[in-house]
LUMKE-112876 format. One record per residue (C-alpha): residue number from 0; residue in three letters; x, y, z. Coordinates in steps of 0.25 Angstrom, whole numbers. Each point is the difference from the previous one (the first is absolute). Example, Ala and Ser with C-alpha at 12.3 -4.5 7.8 and 13.67 -1.06 7.14 Angstrom:
BEGIN
(r 0; ALA; (49; -18; 31))
(r 1; SER; (6; 14; -2))
***
This chain:
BEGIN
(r 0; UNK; (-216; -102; 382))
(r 1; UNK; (-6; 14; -2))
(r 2; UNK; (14; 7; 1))
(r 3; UNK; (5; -10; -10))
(r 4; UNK; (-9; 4; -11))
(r 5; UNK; (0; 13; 5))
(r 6; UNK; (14; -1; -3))
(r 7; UNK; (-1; -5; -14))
(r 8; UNK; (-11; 8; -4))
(r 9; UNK; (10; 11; 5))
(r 10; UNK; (12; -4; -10))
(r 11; UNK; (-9; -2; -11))
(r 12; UNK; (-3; 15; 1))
(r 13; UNK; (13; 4; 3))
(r 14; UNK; (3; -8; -13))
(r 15; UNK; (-12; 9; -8))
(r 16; UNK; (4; 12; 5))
(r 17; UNK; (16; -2; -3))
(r 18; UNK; (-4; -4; -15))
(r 19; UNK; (-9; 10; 0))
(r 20; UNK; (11; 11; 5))
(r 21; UNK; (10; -7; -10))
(r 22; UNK; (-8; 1; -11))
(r 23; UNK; (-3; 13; 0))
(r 24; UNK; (14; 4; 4))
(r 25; UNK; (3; -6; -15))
(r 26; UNK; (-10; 6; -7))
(r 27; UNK; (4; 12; 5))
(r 28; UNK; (14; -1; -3))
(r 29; UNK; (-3; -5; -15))
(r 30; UNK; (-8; 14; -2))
(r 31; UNK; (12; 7; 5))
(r 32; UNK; (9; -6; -9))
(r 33; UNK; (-11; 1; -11))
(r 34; UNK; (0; 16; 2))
(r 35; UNK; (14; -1; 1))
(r 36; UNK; (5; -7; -14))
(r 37; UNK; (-11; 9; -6))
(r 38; UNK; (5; 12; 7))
(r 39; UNK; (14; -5; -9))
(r 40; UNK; (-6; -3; -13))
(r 41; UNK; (-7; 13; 0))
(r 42; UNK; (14; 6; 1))
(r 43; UNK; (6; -9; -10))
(r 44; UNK; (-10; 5; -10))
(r 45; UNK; (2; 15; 3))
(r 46; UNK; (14; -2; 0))
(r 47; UNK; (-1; -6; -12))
(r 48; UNK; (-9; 9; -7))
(r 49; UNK; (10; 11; 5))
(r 50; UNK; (11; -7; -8))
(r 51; UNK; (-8; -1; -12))
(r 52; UNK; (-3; 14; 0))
(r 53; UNK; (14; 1; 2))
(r 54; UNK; (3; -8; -11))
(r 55; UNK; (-10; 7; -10))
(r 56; UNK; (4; 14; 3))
(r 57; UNK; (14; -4; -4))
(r 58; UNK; (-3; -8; -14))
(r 59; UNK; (-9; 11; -2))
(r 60; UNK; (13; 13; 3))
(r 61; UNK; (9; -11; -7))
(r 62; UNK; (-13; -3; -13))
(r 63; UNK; (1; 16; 1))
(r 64; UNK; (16; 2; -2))
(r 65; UNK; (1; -11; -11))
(r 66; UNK; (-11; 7; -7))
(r 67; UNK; (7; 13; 0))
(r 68; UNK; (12; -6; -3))
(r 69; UNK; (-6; -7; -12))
(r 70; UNK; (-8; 11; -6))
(r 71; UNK; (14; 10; 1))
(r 72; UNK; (7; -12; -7))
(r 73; UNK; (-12; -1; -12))
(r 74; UNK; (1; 15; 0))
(r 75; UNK; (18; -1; -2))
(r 76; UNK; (-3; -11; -11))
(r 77; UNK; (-10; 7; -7))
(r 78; UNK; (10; 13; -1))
(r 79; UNK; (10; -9; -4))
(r 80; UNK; (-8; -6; -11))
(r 81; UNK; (-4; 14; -5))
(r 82; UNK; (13; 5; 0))
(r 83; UNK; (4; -14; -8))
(r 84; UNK; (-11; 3; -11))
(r 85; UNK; (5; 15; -2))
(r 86; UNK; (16; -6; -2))
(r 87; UNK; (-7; -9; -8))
(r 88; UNK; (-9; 9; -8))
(r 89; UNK; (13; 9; -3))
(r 90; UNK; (7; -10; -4))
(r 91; UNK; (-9; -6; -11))
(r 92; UNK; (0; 16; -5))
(r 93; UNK; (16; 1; 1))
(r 94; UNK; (-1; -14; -8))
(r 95; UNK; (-10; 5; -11))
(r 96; UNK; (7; 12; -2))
(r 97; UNK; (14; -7; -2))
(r 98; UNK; (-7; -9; -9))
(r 99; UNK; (-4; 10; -9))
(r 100; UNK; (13; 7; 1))
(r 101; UNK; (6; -13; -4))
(r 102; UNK; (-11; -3; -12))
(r 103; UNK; (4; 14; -5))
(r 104; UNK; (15; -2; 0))
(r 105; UNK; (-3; -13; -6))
(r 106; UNK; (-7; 5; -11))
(r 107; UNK; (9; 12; -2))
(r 108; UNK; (13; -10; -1))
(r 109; UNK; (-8; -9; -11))
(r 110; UNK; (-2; 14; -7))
(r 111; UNK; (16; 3; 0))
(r 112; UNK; (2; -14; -4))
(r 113; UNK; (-7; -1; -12))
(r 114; UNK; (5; 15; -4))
(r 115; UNK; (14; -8; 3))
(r 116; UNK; (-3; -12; -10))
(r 117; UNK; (-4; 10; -10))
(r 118; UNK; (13; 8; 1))
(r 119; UNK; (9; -13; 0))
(r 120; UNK; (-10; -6; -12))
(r 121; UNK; (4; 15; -8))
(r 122; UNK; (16; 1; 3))
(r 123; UNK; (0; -15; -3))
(r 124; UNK; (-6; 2; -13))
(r 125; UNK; (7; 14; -4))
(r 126; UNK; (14; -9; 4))
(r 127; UNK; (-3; -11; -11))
(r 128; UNK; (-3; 9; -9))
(r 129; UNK; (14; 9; 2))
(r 130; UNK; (6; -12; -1))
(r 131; UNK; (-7; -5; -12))
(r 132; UNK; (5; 12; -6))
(r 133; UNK; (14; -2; 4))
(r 134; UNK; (1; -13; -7))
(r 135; UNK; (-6; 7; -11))
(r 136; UNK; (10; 11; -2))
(r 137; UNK; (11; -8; 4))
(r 138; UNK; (-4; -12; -8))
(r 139; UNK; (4; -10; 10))
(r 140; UNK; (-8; -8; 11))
(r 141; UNK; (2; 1; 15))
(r 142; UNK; (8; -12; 4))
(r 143; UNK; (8; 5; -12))
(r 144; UNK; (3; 11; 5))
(r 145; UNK; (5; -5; 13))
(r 146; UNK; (7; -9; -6))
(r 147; UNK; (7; 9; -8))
(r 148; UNK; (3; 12; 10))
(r 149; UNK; (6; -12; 9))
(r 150; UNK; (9; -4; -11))
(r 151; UNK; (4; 13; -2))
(r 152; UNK; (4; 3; 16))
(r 153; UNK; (7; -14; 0))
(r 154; UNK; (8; 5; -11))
(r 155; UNK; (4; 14; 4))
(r 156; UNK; (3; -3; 14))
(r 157; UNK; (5; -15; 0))
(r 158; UNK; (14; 2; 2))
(r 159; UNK; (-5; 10; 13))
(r 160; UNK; (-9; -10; 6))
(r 161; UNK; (10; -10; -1))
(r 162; UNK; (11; 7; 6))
(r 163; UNK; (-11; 4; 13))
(r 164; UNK; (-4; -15; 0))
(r 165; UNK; (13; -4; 3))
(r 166; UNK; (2; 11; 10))
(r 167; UNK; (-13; -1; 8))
(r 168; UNK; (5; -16; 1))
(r 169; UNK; (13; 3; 5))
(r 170; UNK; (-6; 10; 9))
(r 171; UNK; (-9; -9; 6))
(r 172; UNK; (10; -11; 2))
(r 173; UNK; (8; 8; 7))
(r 174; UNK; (-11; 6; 10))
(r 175; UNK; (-4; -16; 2))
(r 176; UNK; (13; -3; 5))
(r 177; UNK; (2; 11; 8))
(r 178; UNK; (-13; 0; 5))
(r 179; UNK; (3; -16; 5))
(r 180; UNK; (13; 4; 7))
(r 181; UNK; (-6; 9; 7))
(r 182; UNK; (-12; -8; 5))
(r 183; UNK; (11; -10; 5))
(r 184; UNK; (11; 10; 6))
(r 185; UNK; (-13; 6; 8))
(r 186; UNK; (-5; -13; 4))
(r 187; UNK; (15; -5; 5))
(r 188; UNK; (1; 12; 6))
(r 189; UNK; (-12; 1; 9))
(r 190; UNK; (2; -14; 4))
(r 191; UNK; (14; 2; 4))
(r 192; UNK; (0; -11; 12))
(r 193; UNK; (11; -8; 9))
(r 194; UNK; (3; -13; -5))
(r 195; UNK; (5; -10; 9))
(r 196; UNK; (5; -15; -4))
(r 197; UNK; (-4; -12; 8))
(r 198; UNK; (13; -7; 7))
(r 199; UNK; (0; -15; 4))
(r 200; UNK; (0; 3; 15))
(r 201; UNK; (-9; 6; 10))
(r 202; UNK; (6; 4; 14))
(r 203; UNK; (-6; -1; 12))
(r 204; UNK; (4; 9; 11))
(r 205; UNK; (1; -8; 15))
(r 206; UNK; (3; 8; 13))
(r 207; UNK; (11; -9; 4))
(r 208; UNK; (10; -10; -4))
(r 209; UNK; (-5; -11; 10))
(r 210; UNK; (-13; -1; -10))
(r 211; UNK; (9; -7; -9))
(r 212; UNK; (2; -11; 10))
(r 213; UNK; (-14; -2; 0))
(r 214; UNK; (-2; 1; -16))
(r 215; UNK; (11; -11; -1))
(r 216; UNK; (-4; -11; 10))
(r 217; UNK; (6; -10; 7))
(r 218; UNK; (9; -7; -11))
(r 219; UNK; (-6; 9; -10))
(r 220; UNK; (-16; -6; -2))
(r 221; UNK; (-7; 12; 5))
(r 222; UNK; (7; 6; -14))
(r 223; UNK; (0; -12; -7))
(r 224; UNK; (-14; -1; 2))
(r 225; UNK; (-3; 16; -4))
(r 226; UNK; (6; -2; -14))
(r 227; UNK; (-6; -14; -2))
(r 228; UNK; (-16; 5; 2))
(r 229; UNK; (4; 16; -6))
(r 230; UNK; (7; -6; -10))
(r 231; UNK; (12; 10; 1))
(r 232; UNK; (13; 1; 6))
(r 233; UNK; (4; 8; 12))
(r 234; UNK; (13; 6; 3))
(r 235; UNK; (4; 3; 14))
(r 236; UNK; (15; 6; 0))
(r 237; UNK; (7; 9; 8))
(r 238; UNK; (-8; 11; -7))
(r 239; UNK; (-4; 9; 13))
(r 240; UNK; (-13; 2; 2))
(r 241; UNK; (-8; -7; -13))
(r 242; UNK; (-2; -13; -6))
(r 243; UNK; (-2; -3; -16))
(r 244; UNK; (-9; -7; -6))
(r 245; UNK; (3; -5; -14))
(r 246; UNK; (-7; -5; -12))
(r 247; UNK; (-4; 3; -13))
(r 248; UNK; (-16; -1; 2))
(r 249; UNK; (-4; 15; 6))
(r 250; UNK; (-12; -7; 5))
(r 251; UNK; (7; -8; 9))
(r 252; UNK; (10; 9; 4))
(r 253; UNK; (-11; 9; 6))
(r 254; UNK; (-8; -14; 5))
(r 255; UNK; (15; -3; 7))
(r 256; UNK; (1; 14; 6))
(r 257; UNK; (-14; 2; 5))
(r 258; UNK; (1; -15; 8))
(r 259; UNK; (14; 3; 4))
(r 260; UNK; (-4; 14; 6))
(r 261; UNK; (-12; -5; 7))
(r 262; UNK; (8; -12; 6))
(r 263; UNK; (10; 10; 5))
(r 264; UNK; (-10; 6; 7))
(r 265; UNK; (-7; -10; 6))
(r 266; UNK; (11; -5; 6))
(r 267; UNK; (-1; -15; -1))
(r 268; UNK; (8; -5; -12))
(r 269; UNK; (-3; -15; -2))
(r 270; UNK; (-4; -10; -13))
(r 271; UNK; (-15; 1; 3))
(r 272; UNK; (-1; 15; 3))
(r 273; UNK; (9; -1; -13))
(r 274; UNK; (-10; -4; -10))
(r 275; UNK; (-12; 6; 6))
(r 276; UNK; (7; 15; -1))
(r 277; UNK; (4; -5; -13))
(r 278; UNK; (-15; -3; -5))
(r 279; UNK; (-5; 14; 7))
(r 280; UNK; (9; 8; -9))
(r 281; UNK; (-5; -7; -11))
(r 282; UNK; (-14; 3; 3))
(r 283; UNK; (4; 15; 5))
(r 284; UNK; (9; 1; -14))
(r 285; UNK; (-14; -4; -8))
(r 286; UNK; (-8; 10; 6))
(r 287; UNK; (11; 10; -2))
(r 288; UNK; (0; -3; -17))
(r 289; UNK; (-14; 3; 2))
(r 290; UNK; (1; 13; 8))
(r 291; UNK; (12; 4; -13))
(r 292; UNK; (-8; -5; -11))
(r 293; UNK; (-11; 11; 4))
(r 294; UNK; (10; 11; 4))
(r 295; UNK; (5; -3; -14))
(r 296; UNK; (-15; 2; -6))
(r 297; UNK; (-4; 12; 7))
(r 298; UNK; (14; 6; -3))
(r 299; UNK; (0; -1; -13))
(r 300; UNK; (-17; 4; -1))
(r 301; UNK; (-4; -13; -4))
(r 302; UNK; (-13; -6; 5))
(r 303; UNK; (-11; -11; -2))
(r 304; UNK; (11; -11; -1))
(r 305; UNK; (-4; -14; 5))
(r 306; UNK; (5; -2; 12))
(r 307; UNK; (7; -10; -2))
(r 308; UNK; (9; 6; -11))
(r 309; UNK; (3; 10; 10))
(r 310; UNK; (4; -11; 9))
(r 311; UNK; (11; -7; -11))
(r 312; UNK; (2; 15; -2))
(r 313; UNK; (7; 1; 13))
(r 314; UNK; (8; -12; -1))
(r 315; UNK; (10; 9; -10))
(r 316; UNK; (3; 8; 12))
(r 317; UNK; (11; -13; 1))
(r 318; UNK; (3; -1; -12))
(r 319; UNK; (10; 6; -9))
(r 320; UNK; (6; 1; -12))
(r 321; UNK; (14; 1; -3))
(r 322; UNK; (2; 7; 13))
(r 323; UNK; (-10; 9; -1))
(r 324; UNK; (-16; -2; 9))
(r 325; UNK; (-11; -4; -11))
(r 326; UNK; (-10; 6; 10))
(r 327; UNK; (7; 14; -1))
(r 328; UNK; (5; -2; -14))
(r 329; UNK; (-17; -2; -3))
(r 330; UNK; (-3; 12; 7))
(r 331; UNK; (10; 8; -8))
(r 332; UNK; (-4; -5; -12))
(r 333; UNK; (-16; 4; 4))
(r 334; UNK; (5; 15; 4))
(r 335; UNK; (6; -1; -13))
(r 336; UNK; (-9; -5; -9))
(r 337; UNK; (-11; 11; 7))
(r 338; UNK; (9; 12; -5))
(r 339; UNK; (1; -5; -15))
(r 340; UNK; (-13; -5; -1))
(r 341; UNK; (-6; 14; 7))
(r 342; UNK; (11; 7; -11))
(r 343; UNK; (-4; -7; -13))
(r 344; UNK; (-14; -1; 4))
(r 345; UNK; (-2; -15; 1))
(r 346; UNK; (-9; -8; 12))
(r 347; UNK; (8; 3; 11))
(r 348; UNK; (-7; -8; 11))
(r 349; UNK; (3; -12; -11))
(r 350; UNK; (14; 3; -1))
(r 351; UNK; (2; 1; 14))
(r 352; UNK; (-6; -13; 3))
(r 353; UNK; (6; -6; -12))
(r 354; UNK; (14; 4; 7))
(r 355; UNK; (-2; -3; 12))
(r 356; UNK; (-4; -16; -3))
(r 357; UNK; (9; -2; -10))
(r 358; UNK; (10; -7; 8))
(r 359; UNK; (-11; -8; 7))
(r 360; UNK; (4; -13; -5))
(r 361; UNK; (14; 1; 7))
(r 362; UNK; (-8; -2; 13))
(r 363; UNK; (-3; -16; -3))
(r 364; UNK; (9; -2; -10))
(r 365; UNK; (8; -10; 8))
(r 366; UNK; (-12; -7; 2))
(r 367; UNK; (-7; -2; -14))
(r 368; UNK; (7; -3; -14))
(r 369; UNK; (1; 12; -9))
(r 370; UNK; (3; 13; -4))
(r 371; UNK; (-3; 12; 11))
(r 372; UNK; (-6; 6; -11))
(r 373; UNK; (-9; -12; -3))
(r 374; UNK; (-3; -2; 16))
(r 375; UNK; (-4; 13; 3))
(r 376; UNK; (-11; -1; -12))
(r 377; UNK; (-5; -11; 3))
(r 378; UNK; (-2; 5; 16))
(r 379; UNK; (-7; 12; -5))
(r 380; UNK; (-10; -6; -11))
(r 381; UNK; (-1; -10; 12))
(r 382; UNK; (-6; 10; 9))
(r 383; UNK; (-6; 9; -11))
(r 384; UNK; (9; 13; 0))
(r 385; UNK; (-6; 8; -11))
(r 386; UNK; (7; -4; -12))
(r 387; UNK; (7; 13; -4))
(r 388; UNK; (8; -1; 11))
(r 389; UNK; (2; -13; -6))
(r 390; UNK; (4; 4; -13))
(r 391; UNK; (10; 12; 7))
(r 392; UNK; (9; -10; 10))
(r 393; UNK; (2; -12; -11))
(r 394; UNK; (9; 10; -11))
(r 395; UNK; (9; 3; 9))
(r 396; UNK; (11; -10; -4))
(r 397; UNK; (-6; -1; -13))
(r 398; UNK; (-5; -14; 1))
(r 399; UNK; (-15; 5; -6))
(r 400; UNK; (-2; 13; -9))
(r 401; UNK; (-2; 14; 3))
(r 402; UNK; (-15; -1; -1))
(r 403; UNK; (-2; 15; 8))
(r 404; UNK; (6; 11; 3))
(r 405; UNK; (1; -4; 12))
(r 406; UNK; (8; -12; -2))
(r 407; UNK; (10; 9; -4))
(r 408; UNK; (1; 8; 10))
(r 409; UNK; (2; -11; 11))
(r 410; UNK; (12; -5; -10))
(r 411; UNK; (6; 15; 1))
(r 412; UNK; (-2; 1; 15))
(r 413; UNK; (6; -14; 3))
(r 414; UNK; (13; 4; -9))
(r 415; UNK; (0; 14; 8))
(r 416; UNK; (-3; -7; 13))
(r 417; UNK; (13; -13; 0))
(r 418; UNK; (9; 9; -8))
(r 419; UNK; (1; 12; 8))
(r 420; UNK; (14; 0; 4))
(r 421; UNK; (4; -10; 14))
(r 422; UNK; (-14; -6; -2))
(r 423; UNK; (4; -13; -4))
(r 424; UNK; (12; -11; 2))
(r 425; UNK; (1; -11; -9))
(r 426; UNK; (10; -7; 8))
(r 427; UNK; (-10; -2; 12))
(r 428; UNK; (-11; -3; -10))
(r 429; UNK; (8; -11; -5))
(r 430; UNK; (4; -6; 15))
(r 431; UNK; (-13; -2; 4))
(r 432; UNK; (-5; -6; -12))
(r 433; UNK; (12; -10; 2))
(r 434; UNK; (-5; -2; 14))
(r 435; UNK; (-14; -1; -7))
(r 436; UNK; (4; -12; -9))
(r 437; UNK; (7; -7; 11))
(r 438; UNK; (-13; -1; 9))
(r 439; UNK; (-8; -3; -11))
(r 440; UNK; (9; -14; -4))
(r 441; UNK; (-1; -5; 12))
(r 442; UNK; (-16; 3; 1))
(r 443; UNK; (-1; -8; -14))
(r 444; UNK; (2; -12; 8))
(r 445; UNK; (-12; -10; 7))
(r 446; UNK; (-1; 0; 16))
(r 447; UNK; (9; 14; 0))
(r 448; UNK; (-9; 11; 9))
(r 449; UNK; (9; 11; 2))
(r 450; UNK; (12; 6; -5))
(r 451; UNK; (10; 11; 4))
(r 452; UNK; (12; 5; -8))
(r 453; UNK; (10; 6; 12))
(r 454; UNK; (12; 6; 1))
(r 455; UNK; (2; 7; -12))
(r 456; UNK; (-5; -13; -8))
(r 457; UNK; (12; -9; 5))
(r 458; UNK; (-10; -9; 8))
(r 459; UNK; (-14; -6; -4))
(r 460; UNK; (-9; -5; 11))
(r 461; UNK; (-10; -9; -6))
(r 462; UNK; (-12; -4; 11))
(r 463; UNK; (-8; -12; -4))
(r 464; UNK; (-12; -7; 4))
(r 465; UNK; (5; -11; 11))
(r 466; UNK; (-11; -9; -3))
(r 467; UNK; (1; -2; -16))
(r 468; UNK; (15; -2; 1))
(r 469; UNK; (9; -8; 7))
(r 470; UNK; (15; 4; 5))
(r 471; UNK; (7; -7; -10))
(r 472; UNK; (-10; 6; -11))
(r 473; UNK; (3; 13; 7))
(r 474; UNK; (16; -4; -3))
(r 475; UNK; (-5; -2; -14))
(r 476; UNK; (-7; 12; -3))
(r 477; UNK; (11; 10; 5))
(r 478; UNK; (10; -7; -10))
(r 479; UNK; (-11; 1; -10))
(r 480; UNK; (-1; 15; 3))
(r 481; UNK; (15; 2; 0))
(r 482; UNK; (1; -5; -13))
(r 483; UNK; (-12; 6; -7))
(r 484; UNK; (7; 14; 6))
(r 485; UNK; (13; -4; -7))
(r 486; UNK; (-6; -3; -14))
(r 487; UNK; (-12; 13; -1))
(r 488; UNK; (8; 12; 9))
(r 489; UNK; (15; 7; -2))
(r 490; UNK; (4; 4; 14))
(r 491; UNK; (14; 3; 6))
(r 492; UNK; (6; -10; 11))
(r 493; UNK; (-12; -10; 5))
(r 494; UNK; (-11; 0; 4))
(r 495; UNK; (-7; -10; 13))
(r 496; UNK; (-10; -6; -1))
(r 497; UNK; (-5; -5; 14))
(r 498; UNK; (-14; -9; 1))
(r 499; UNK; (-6; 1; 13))
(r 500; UNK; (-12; -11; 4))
(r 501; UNK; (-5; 1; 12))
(r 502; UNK; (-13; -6; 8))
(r 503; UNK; (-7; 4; 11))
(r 504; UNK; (-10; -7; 10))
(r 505; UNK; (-9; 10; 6))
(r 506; UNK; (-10; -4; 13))
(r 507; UNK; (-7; 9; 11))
(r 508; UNK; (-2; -4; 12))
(r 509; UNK; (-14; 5; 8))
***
């Protein structure tokens, strides 16, 4: 029993003095740390306080440098402002003096001007009275006096100054003239160019005669269908190493040729590849009237047209007449115009331009009623051309009045320009007028949408509009056509008349 609580009372101290121990193990660790963390604050703070002294020494070498910085700029300034109010202070004397030199010349030049006024006042005065006394002595006024010494001149020297009045006009006629046929022999003369008449055919070169096989077809459609959608007529014969294409219209001779080419090349000569050569070329010969209408322009120095008048401009590049180009003949006539205008000293950028549209009618003529003169007026007022230009072109077959100088000289230069020598053919004119006439019958007629005049106006293709005309009406209308070309038109032999309906049904499969 005694052991027992011997025990216990043992444990329970073991117990004390362990807490005991323990606790004072904590404590002491705590007041290690405690010196330890103060140990590093006290650190921190002097590092810190190092830095900041750091930090102020700097501001205070940088404070120092921007102060002396700052005071050597003040000091620059203030030179600069002295140096300033010295110019300035001469200036205000140079000022002060030139403005008395100025008051002195001033009143100096109102001095000589009065002493003027009394010397023009005195020499007025002393002249009345000469005259006065003139009149006196010779008992007559002074418009008298005038009158009489005139009538006196007349009658000594009448005959003389009539005989030098007729002299002088003679003279001066003849110079005129002269002077006139020079102006034009120069301006010929330094023109001086080529010219060279349209034909009715253009050739197109091929590398070998087996391409005319393949032009032609089997059974002829792949020809047949080439001059139905160009609307002229090809001719394959033993020619070596060419085909022709004929028709009167140059615009679809150089359509013809540039599909026919491009087919060649391709290869592939069918119906289809057929009419979609043929609507390239028509979309290549647009851009290339473009393309010729500027060249024309720039050629001839003539700017700031609308575009679109350059545009119809460049459809004269097909165009001719009486054999010769209307593009080229325009051109001419610009140069032309220039060197008289530039001679006789009249607008010369006018004349030019006036020359150079003067034929511009010719290019939609066949497609709108009226004169070229009347066309090409309305197509420039249309567009708002300056009206000098205007007034210049519309003379020139005399249809309005010479209303400039210029008008007359476009006239001069279209006379020098189509009657040069070889320029023209009235022959060829006439043809294609015929050939004109004979498309334009048929086109008078409901349902019709295209016609051709081929081979040399012996046949007339007429293309209607399949769904407002039946066949038999087709039947009808070419029989109609045949006799309104009888009655209107004088032609040699006869002519055909072939109406072509056809209809198509298109689909796609996808």
């Amino acid at each position: 029993m005694d052991i027992n609580i011997a025990l216990t009372l043992g444990g329970v101290m073991a117990i004390l003095v362990g807490g005991a121990l323990g606790y004072l193990l904590r404590w002491f660790i705590s007041v290690s740390k405690r010196d330890s963390i103060e140990i590093e604050v006290k650190q921190v703070l002097l590092s810190a306080k190092e830095e900041a002294q750091k930090i102020i020494e700097e501001a205070d070498r940088r404070a120092e440098v921007y102060g002396r910085e700052l005071h050597e700029e003040d000091r620059e300034q203030t030179e600069r402002f002295k140096k300033m109010e010295e110019r300035l202070v001469k200036k205000e004397e140079f000022l002060d003096r030139r403005q008395l030199d100025i008051d002195s010349e001033a009143t100096h030049i109102k001095e000589k001007a009065e002493e003027l006024k009394a010397i023009r006042e005195k020499i007025t005065k002393e002249k009345e009275l000469a005259q006065s006394e003139l009149e006196r002595i010779a008992h007559l006024e002074r418009g008298e006096a005038k009158e009489e010494l005139i009538k006196r001149a007349e009658k000594t020297y009448e005959e003389d100054l009539l005989a030098r009045m007729k002299k002088i006009e003679a003279d001066g006629e003849e110079r005129l003239a002269r002077t006139a046929r020079e102006i034009l022999a120069t301006s010929i003369q330094r023109l001086a160019t080529s010219t060279a008449a349209e034909m009715m055919a253009t050739s197109v070169p091929i590398a070998s005669d087996e391409i005319k096989g393949k032009i032609i077809g089997k059974e002829g459609r792949n020809i047949r269908a080439f001059e139905r959608v160009a609307g002229v007529e090809v001719i394959v014969d033993d020619t070596p190493g060419s085909i022709l294409i004929s028709s009167f219209d140059p615009i679809r001779r150089q359509i013809a040729r540039v599909a026919l080419e491009a087919l060649i090349e391709d290869g592939r000569i069918q119906p289809a590849k057929i009419e979609e050569a043929v609507e390239k070329a028509r979309e290549d010969i647009a851009k290339i009237t473009k393309e010729k209408g500027e060249q024309a322009a720039y050629e001839c120095g003539v700017f700031n047209l609308d575009p679109r008048i350059i545009a119809i401009l460049g459809r004269l590049h097909f165009r001719t007449s009486y054999g010769q180009n209307v593009l080229q003949h325009s051109i001419e006539m610009a140069h032309i115009a220039g060197m008289i205008a530039e001679e006789i000293g009249a607008n010369v950028p006018v004349a030019k331009a006036g020359a150079l549209l003067h034929d511009l009618g010719k290019a939609v003529d066949h497609e709108v009623q009226g004169t070229h003169v009347e066309i090409g007026r309305k197509i420039l007022q249309k567009f708002d051309t300056d009206p000098r230009i205007i007034q210049a072109m519309q003379s020139h077959h005399e249809e309005y009045p010479y209303e400039t100088l210029e008008s007359i000289i476009v006239q001069t230069a279209d006379a020098i320009s189509g009657g040069r020598p070889g320029a023209r053919r009235d022959s060829a004119e006439n043809y294609i007028k015929r050939l004109e006439d004979l498309e334009n019958i048929a086109k008078s007629f409901p349902a019709v949408e295209k016609t051709y005049a081929i081979q040399a106006g012996r046949e007339l293709r007429v293309f209607v509009k399949p769904e407002e005309i039946t066949d038999i009406e087709a039947k009808t209308l070419a029989r109609e056509i045949a006799l309104r070309v009888e009655k209107e038109l004088k032609y040699p032999g006869e002519i055909r008349v072939a109406v072509i309906r056809e209809s198509r049904a298109i689909e796609y499969a996808r």
